[in-house]
PDB file of N, CA, C and O in Angstrom:
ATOM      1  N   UNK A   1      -7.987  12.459 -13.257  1.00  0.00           N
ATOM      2  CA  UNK A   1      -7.158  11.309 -12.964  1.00  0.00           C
ATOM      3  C   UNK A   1      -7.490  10.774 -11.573  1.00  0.00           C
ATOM      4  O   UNK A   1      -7.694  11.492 -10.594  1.00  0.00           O
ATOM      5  N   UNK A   2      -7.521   9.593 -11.584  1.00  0.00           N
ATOM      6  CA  UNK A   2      -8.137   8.557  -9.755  1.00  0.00           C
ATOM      7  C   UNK A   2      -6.490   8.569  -9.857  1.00  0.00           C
ATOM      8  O   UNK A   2      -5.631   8.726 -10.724  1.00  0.00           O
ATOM      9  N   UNK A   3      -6.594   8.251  -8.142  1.00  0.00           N
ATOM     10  CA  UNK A   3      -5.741   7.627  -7.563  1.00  0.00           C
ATOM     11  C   UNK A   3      -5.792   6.713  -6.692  1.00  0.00           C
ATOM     12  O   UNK A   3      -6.846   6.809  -6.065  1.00  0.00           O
ATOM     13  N   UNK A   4      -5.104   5.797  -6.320  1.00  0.00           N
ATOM     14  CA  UNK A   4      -5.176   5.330  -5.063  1.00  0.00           C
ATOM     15  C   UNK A   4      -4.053   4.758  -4.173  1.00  0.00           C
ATOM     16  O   UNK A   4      -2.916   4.458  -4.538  1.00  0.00           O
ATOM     17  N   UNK A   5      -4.643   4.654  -2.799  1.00  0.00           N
ATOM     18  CA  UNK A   5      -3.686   4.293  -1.834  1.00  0.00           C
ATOM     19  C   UNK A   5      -4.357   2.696  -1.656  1.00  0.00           C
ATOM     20  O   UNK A   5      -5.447   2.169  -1.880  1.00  0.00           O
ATOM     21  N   UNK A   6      -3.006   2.269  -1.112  1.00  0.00           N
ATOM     22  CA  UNK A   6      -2.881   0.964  -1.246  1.00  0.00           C
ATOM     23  C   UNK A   6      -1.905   0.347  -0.099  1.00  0.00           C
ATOM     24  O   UNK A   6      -1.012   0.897   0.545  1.00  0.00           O
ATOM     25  N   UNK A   7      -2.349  -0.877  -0.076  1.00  0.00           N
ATOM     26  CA  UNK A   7      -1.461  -1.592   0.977  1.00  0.00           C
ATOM     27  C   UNK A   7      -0.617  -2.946   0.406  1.00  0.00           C
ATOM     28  O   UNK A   7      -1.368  -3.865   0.079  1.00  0.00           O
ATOM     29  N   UNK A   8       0.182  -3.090   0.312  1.00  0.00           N
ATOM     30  CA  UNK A   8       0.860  -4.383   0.138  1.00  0.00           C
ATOM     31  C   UNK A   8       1.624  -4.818   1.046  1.00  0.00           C
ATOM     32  O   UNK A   8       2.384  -4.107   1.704  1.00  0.00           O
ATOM     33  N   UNK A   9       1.459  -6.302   1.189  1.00  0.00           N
ATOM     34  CA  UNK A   9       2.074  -7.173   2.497  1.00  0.00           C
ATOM     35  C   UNK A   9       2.915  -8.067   1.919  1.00  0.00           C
ATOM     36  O   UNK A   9       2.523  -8.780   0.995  1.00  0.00           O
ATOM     37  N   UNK A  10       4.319  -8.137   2.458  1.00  0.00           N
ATOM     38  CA  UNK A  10       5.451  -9.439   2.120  1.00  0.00           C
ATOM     39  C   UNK A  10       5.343 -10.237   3.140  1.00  0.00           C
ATOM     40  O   UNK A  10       5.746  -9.789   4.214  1.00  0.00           O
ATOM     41  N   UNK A  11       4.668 -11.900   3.102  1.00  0.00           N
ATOM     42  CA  UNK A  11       5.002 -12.137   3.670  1.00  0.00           C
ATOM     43  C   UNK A  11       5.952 -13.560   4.602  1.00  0.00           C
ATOM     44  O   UNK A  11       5.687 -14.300   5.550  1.00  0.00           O
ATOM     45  N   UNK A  12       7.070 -13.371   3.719  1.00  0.00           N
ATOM     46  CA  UNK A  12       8.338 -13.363   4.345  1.00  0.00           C
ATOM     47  C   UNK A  12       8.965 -12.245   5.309  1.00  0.00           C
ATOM     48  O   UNK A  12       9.977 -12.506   5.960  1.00  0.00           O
ATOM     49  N   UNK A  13       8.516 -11.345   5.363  1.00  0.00           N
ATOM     50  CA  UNK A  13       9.021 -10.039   5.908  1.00  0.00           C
ATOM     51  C   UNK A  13       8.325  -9.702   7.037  1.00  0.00           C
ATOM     52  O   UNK A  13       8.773  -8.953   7.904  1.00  0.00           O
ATOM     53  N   UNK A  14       6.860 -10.410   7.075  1.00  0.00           N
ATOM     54  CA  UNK A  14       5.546 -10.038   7.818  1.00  0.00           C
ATOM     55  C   UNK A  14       5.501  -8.802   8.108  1.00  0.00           C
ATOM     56  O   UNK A  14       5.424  -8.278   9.219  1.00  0.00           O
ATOM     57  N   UNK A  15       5.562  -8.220   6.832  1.00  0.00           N
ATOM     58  CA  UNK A  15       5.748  -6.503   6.584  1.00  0.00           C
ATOM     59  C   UNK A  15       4.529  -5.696   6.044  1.00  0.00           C
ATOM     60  O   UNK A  15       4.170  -6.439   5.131  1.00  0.00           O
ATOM     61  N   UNK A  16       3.862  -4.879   6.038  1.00  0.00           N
ATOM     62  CA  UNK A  16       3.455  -3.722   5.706  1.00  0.00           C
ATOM     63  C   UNK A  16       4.023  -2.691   4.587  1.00  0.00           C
ATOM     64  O   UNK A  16       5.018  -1.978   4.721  1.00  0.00           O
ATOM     65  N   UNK A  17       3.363  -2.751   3.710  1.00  0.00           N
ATOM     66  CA  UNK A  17       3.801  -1.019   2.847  1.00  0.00           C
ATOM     67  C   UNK A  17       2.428  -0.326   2.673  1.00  0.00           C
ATOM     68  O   UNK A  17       1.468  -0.901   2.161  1.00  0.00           O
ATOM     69  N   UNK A  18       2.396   0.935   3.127  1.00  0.00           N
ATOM     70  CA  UNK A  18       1.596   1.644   2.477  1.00  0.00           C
ATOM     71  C   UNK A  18       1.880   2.846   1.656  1.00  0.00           C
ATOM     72  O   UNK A  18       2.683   3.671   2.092  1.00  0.00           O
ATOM     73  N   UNK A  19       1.219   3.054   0.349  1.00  0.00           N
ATOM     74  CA  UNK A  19       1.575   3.805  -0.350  1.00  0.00           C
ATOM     75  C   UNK A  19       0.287   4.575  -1.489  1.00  0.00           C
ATOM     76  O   UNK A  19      -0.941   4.482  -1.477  1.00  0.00           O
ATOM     77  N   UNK A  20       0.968   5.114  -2.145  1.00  0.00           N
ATOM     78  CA  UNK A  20      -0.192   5.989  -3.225  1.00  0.00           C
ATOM     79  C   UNK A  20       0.200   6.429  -4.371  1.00  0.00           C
ATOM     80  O   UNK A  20       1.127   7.226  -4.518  1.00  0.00           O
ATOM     81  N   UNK A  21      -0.687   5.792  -5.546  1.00  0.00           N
ATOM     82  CA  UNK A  21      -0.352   5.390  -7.097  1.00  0.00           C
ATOM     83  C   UNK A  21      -1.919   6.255  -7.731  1.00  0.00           C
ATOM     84  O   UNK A  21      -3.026   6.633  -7.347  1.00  0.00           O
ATOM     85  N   UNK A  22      -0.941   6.203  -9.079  1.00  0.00           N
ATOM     86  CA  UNK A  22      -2.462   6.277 -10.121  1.00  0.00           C
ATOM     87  C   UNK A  22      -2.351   5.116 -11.146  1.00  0.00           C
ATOM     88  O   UNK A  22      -2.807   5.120 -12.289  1.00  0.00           O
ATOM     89  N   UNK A  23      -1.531   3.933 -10.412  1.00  0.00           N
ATOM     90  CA  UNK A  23      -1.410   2.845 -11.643  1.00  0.00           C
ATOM     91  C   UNK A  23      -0.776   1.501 -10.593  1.00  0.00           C
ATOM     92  O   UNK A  23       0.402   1.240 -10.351  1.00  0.00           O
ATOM     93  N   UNK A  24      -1.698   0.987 -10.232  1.00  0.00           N
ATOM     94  CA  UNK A  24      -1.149  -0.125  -8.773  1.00  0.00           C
ATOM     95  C   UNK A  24      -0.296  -0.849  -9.234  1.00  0.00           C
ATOM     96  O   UNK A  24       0.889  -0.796  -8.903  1.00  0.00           O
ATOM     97  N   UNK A  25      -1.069  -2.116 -10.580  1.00  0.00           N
ATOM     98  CA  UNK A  25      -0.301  -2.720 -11.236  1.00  0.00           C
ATOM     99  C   UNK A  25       1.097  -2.531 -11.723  1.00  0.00           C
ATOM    100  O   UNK A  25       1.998  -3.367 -11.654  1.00  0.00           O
ATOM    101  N   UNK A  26       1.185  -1.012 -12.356  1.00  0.00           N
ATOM    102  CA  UNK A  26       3.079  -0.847 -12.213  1.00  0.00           C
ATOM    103  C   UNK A  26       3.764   0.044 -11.517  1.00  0.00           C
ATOM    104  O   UNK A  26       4.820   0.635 -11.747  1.00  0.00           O
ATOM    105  N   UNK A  27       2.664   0.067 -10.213  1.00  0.00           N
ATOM    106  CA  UNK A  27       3.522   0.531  -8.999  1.00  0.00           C
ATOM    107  C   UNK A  27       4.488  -1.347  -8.229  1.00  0.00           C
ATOM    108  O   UNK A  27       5.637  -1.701  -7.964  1.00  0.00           O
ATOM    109  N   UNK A  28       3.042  -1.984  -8.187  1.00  0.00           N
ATOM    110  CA  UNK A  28       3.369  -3.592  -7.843  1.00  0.00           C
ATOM    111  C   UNK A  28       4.417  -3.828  -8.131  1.00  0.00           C
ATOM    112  O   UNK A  28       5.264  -3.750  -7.241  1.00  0.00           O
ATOM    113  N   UNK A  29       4.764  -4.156  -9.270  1.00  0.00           N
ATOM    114  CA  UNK A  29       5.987  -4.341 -10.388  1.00  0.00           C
ATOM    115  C   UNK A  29       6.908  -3.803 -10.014  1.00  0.00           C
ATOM    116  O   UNK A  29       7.955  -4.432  -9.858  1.00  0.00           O
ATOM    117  N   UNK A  30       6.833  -2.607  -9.777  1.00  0.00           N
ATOM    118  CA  UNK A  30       8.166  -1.515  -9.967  1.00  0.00           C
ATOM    119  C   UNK A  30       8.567  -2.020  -7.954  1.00  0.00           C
ATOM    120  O   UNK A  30       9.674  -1.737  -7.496  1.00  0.00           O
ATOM    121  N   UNK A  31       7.537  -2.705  -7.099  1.00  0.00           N
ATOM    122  CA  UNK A  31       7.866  -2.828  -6.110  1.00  0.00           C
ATOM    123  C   UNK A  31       9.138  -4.262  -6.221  1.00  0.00           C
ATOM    124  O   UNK A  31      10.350  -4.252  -6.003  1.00  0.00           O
ATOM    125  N   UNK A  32       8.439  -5.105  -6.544  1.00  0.00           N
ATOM    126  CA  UNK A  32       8.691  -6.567  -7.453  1.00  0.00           C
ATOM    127  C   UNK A  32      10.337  -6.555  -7.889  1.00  0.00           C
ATOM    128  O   UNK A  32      10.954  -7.577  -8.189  1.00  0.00           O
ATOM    129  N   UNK A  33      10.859  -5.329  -7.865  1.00  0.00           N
ATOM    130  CA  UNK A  33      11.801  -5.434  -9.117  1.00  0.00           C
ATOM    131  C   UNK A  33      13.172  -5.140  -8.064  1.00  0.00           C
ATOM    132  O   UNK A  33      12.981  -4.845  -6.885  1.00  0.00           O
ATOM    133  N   UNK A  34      14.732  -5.273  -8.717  1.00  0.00           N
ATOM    134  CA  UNK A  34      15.583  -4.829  -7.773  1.00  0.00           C
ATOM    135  C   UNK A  34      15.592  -3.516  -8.205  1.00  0.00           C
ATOM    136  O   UNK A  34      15.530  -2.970  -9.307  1.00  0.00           O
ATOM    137  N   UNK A  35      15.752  -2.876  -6.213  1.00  0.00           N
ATOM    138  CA  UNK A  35      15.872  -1.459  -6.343  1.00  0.00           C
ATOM    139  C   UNK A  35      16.401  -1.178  -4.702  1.00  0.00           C
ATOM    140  O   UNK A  35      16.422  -2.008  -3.793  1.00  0.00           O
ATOM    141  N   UNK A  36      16.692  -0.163  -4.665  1.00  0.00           N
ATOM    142  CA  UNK A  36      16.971   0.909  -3.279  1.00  0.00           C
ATOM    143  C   UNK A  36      15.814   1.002  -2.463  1.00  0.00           C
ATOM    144  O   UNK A  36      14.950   1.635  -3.068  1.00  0.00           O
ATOM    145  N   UNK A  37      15.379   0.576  -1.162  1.00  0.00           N
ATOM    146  CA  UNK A  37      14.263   1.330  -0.668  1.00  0.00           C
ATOM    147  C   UNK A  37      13.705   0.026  -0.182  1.00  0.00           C
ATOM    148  O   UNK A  37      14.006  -1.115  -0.531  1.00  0.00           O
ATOM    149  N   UNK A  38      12.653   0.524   0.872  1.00  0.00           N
ATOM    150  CA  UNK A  38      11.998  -0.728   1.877  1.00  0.00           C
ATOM    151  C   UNK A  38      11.718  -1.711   1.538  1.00  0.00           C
ATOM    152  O   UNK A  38      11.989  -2.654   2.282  1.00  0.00           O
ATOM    153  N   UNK A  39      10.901  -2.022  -0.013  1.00  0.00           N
ATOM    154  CA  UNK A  39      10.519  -2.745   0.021  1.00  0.00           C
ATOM    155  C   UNK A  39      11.483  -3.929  -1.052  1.00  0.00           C
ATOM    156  O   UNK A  39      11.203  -5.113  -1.236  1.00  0.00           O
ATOM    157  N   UNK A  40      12.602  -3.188  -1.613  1.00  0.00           N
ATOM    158  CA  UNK A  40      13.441  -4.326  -1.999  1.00  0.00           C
ATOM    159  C   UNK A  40      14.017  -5.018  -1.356  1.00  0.00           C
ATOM    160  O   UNK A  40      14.797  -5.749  -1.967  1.00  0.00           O
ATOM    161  N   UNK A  41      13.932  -5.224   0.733  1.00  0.00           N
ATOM    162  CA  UNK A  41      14.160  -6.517   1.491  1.00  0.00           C
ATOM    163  C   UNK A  41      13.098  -7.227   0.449  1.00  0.00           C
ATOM    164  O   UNK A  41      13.639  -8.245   0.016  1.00  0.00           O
ATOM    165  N   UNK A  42      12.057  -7.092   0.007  1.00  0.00           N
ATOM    166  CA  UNK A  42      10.997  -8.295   0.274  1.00  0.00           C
ATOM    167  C   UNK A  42      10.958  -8.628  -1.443  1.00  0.00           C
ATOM    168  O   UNK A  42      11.301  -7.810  -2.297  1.00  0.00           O
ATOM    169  N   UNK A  43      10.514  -9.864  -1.691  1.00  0.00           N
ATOM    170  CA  UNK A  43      10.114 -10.061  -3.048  1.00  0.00           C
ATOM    171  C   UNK A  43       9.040 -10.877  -3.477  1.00  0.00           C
ATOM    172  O   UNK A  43       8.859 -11.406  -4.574  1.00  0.00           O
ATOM    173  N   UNK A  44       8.132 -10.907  -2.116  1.00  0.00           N
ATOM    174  CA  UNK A  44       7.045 -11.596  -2.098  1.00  0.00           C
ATOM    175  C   UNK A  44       5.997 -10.638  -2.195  1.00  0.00           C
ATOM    176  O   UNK A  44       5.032 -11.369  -1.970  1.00  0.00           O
ATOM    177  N   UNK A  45       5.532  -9.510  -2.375  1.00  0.00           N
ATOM    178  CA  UNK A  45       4.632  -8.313  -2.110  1.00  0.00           C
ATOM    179  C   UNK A  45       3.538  -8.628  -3.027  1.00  0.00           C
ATOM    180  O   UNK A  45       3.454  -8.694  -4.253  1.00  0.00           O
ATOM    181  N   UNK A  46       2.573  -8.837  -1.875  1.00  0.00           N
ATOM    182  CA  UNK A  46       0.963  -8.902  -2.791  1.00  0.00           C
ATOM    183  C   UNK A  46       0.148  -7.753  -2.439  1.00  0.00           C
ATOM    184  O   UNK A  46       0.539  -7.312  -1.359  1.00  0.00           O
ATOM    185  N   UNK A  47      -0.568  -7.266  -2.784  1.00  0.00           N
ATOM    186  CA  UNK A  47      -1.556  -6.356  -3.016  1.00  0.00           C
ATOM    187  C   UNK A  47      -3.104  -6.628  -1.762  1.00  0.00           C
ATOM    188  O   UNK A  47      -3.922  -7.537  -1.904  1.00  0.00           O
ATOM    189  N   UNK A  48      -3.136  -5.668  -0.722  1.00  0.00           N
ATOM    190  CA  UNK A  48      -3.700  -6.556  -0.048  1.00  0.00           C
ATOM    191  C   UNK A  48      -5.191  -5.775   0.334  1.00  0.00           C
ATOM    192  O   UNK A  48      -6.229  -6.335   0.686  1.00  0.00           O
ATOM    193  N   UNK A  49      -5.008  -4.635   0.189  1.00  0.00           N
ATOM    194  CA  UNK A  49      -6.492  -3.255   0.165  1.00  0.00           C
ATOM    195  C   UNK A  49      -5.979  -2.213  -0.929  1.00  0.00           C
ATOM    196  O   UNK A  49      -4.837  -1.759  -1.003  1.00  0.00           O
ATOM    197  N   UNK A  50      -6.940  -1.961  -1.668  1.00  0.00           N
ATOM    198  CA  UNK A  50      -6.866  -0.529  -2.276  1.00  0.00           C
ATOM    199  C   UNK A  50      -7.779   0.186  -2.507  1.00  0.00           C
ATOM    200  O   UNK A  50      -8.789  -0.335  -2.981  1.00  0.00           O
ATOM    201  N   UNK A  51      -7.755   1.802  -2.231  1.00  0.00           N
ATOM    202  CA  UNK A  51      -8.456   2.625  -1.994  1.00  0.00           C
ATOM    203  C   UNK A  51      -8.749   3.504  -3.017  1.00  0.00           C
ATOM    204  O   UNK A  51      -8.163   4.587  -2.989  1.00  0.00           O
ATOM    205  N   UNK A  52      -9.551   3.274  -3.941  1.00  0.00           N
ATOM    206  CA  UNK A  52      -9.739   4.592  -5.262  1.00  0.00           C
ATOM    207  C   UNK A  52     -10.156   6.309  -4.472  1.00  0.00           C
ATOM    208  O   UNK A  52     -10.782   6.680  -3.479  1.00  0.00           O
ATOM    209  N   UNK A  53      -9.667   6.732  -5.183  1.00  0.00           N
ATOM    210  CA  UNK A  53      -9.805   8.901  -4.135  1.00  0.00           C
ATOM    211  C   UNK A  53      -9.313   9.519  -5.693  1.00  0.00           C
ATOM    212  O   UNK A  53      -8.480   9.257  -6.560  1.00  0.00           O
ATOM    213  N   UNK A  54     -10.374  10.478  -5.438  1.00  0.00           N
ATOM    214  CA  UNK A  54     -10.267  11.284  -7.328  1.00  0.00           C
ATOM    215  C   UNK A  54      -9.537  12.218  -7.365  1.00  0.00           C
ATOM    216  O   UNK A  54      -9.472  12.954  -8.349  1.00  0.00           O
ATOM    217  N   UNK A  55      -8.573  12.438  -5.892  1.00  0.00           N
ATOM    218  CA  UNK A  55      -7.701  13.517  -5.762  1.00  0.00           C
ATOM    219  C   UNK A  55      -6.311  13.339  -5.443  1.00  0.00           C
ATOM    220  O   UNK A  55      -6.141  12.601  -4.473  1.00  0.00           O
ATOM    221  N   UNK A  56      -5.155  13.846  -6.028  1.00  0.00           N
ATOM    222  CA  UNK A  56      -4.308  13.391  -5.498  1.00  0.00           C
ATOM    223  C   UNK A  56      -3.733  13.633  -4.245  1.00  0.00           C
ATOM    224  O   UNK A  56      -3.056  12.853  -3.575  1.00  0.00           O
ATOM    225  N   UNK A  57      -4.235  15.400  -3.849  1.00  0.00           N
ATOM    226  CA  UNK A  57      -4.175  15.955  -2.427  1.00  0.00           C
ATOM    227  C   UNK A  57      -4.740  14.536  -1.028  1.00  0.00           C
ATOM    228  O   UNK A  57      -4.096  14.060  -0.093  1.00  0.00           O
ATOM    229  N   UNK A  58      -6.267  14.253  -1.534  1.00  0.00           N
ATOM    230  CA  UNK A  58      -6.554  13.719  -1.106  1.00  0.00           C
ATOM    231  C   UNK A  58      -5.774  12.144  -0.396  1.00  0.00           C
ATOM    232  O   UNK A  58      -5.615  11.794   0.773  1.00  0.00           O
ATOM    233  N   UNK A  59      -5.417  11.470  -1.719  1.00  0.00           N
ATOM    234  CA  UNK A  59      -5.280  10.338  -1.500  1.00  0.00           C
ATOM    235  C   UNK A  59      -3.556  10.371  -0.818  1.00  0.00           C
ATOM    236  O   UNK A  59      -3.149   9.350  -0.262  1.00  0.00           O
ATOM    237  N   UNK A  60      -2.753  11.455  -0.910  1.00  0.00           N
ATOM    238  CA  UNK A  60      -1.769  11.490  -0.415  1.00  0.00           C
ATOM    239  C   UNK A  60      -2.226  12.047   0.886  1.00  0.00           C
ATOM    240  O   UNK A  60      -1.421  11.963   1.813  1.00  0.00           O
ATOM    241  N   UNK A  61      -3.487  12.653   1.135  1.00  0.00           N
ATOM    242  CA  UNK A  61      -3.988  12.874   2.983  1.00  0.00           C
ATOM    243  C   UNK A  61      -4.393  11.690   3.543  1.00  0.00           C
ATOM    244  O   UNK A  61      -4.235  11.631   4.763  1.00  0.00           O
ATOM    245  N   UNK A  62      -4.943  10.581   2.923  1.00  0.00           N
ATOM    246  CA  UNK A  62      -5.409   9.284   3.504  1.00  0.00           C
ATOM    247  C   UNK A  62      -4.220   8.674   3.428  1.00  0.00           C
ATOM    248  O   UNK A  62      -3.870   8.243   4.527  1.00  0.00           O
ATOM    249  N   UNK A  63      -3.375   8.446   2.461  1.00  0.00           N
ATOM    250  CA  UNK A  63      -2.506   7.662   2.864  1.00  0.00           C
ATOM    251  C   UNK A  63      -1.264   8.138   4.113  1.00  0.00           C
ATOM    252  O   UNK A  63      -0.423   7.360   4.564  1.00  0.00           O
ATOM    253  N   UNK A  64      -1.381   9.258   4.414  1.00  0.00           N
ATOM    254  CA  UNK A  64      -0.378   9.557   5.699  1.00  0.00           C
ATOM    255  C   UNK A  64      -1.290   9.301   6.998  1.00  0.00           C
ATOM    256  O   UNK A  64      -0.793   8.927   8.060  1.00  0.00           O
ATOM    257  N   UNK A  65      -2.799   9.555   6.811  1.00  0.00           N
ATOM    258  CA  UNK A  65      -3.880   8.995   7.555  1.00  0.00           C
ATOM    259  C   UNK A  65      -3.216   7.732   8.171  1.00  0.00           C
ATOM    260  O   UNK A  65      -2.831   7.712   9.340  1.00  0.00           O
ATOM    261  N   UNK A  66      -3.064   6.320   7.029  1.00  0.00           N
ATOM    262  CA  UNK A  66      -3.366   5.648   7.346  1.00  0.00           C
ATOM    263  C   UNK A  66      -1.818   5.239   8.183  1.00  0.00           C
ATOM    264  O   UNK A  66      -1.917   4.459   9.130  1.00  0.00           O
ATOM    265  N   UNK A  67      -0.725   5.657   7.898  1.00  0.00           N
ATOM    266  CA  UNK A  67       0.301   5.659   8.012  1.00  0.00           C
ATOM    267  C   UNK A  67       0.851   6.300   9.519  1.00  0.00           C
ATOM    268  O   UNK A  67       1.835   6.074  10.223  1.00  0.00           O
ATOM    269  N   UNK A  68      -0.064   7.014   9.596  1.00  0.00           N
ATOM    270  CA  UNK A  68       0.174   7.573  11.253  1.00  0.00           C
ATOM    271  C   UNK A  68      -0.544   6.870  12.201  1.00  0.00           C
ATOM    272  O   UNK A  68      -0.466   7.192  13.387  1.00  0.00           O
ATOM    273  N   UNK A  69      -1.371   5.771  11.756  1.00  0.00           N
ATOM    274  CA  UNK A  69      -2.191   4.509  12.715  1.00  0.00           C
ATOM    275  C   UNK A  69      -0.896   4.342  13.514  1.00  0.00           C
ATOM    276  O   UNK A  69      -0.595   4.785  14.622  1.00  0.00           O
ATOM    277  N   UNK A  70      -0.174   3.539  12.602  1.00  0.00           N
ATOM    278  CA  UNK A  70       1.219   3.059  13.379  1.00  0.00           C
ATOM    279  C   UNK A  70       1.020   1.728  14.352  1.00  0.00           C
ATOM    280  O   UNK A  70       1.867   1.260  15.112  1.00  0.00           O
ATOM    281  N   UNK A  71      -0.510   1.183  14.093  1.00  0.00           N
ATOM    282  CA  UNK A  71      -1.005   0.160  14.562  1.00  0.00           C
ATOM    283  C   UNK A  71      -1.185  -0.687  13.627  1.00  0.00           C
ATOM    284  O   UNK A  71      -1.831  -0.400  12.619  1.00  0.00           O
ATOM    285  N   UNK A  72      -0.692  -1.743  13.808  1.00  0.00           N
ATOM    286  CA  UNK A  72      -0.927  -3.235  12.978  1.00  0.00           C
ATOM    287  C   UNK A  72      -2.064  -4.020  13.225  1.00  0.00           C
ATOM    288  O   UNK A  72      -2.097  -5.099  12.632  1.00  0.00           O
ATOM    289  N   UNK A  73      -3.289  -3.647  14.186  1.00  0.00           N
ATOM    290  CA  UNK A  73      -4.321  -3.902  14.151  1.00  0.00           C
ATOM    291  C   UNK A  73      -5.210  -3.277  13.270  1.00  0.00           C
ATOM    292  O   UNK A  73      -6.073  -3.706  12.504  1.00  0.00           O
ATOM    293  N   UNK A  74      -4.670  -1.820  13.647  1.00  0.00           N
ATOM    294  CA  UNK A  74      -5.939  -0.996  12.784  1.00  0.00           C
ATOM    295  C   UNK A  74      -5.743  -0.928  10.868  1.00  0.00           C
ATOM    296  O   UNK A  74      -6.479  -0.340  10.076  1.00  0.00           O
ATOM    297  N   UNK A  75      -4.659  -1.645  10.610  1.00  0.00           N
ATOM    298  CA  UNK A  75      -4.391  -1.526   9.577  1.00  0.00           C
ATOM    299  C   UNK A  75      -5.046  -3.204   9.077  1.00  0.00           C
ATOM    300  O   UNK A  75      -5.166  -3.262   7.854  1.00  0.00           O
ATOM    301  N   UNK A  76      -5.255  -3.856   9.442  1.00  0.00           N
ATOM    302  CA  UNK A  76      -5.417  -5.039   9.521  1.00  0.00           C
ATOM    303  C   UNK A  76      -6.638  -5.228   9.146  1.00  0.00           C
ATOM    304  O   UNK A  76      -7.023  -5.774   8.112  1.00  0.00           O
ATOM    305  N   UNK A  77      -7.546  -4.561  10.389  1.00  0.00           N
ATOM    306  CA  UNK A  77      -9.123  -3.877  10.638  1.00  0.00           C
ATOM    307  C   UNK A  77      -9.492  -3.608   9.344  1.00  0.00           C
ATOM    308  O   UNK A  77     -10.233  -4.369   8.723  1.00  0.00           O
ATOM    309  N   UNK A  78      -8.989  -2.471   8.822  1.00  0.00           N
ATOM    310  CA  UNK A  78      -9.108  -1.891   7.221  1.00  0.00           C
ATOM    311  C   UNK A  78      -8.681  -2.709   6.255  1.00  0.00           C
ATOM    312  O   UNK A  78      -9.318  -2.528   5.217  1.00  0.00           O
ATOM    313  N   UNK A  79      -7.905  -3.491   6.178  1.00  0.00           N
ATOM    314  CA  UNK A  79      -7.754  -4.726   5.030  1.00  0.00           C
ATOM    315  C   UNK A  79      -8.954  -5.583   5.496  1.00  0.00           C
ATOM    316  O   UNK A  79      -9.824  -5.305   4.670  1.00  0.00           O
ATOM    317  N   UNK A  80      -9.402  -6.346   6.246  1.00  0.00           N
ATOM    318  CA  UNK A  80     -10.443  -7.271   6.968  1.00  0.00           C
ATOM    319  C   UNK A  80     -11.563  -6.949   6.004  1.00  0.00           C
ATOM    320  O   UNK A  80     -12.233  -7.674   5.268  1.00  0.00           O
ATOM    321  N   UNK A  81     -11.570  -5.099   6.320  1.00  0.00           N
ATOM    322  CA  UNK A  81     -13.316  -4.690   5.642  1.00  0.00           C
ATOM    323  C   UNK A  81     -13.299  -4.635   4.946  1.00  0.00           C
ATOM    324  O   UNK A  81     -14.501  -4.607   4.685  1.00  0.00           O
ATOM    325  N   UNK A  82     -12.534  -4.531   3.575  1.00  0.00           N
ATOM    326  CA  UNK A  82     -12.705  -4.117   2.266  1.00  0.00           C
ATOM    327  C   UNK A  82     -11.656  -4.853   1.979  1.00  0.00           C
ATOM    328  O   UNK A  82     -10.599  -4.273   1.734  1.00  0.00           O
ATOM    329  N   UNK A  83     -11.711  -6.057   1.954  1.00  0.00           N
ATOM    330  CA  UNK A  83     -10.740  -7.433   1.029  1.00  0.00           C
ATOM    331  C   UNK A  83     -11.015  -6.992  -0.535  1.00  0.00           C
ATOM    332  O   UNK A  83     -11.976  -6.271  -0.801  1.00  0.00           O
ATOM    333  N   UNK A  84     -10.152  -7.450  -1.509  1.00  0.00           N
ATOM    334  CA  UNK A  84      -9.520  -7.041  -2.756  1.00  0.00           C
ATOM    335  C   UNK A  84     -10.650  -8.573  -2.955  1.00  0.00           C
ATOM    336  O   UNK A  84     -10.779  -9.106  -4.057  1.00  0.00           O
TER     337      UNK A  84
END
């Protein structure tokens, strides 16, 4: 099973999510939808980098990777290089 980590941006919110799926499309959705949790402020969330990793250890180590940047440049940087 792939997985991947992923970034989606609201922006009305000029927000950030990063996260990690084995199914983006109805992770997207399930973001999309009313619910509890960060990203139901926003209801604009597009899909903005995603990262395929054949592990789930893995892709849950890159995505806290990317998550401990804690920089909105360097996250930016990494969407820039590898546009969807």
């Amino acid at each position: 099973m792939e997985f991947y980590v992923n970034i989606i941006h609201s922006q009305s919110l000029d927000r950030y999510y990063i996260g990690c799926t084995e199914n983006i499309e109805s992770r997207l959705i399930k973001h999309l939808q009313n619910h509890k949790g960060f990203t139901s402020r926003g209801k604009d969330w597009k899909l903005v980098y995603s990262e395929k990793i054949p592990d789930k250890k893995l892709a849950l180590a890159r995505e806290k990777e990317i998550k401990n940047w804690k920089n909105r440049r360097m996250i930016e940087k990494l969407i820039s290089q590898n546009s969807i």
